[in-house]
N, C-alpha and C positions, 0 to 999 in steps of 0.2 A: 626291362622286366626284372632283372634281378634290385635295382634300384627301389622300386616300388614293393616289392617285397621285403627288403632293408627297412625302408620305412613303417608298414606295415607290423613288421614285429618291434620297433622301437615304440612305434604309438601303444600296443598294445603292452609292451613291458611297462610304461609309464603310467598307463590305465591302469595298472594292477588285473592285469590280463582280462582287461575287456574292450569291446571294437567301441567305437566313438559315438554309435550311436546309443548302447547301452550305459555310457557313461552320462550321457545328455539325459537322461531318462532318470539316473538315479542324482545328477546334479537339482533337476529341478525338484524333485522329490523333496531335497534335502532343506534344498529353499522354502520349500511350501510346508515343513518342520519347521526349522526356523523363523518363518512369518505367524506359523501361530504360535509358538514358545513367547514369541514378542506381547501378542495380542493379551496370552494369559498373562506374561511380568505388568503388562501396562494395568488389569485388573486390578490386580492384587493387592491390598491393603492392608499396610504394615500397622502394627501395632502404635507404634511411633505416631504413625498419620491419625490412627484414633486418638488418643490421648491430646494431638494436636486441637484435632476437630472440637473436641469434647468441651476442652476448656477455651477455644477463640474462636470469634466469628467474624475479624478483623481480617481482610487478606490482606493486607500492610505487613502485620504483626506475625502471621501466618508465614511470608514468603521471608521475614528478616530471622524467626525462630529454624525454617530449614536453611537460608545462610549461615549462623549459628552451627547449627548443625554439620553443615558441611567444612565447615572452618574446623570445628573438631575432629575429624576426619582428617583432613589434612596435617596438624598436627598431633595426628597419628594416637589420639586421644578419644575414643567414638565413644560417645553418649551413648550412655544403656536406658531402657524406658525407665527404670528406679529412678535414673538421673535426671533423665527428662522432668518425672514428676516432681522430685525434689526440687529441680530448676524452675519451673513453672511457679511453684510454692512460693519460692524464695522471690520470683518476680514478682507476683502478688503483693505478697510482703511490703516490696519496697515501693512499690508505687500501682495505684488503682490507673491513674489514669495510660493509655494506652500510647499516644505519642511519646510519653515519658520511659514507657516499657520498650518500645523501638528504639529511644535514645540508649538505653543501658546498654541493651542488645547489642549494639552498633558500637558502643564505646568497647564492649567485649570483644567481639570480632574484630574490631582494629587494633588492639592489642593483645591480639594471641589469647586472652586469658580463658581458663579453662572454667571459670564460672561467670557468675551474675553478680555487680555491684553497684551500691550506689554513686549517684552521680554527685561531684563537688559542687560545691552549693558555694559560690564565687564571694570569695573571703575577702577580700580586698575591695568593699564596698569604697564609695568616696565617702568622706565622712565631712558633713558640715561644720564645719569651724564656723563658730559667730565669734568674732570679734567686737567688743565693745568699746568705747573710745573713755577711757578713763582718767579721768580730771583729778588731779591731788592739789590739793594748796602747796605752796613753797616748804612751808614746815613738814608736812607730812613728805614731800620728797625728800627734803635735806633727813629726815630721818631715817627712811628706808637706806640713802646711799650711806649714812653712817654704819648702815646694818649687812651689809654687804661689803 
């Protein structure tokens, strides 16, 4: 008997002096709070996601711009909606077509960078050499090699 009465006031000092089954009462309570607190965050639409929506209808483009986004975030740099839109702009700017707009994107995210740039446009093309087979008389060589 003294046992169970030991126990009985430890449970209830830990309850914050309440019996077990008043705790179960206000545990699920707390839960059935916090499942709709969820319901409303999952609603709720950021400015951010307008601005998105606004200007793309690409969900490619859409899920690579909040990568983007979260890669800023990460290094500890968060895009503000001015930034956003400016970013946007600037995407515009450098290219219409949209695959090419994922490619920036992606070239940014992969390298940390805190903006939007253009992509290197591959400089080291091969370049055709025509070689021609050119005939000189004797004279005209012997006079070149005098000339050299």
């Amino acid at each position: 008997m003294i046992k169970k009465r030991a126990s009985k006031r430890a449970s209830k000092r830990a309850n914050g002096g309440q019996t077990e089954g008043k705790q179960r009462a206000t545990n699920n309570n707390d839960k059935n709070i916090k499942n709709e607190k969820n319901i409303i965050k999952e609603k709720k639409e950021t400015e951010i996601d307008k601005i998105i929506k606004d200007n793309f209808t690409d969900k490619e483009i859409i899920d690579t711009i909040y990568e983007f986004i979260k890669m800023r975030k990460s290094i500890k740099k968060p895009l503000t909606t001015r930034g956003l839109e400016l970013m946007i702009k600037n995407l515009n700017k450098l290219s219409i077509n949209v695959d090419e707009q994922i490619e920036i994107l992606n070239n940014s995210i992969m390298n940390n960078w805190q903006g939007v740039f253009p992509l290197k446009q591959n400089t080291h093309k091969k370049q055709k050499i025509n070689y021609e087979e050119i005939t000189y008389t004797e004279e005209e060589y012997n006079q070149m090699m005098k000339n050299t």
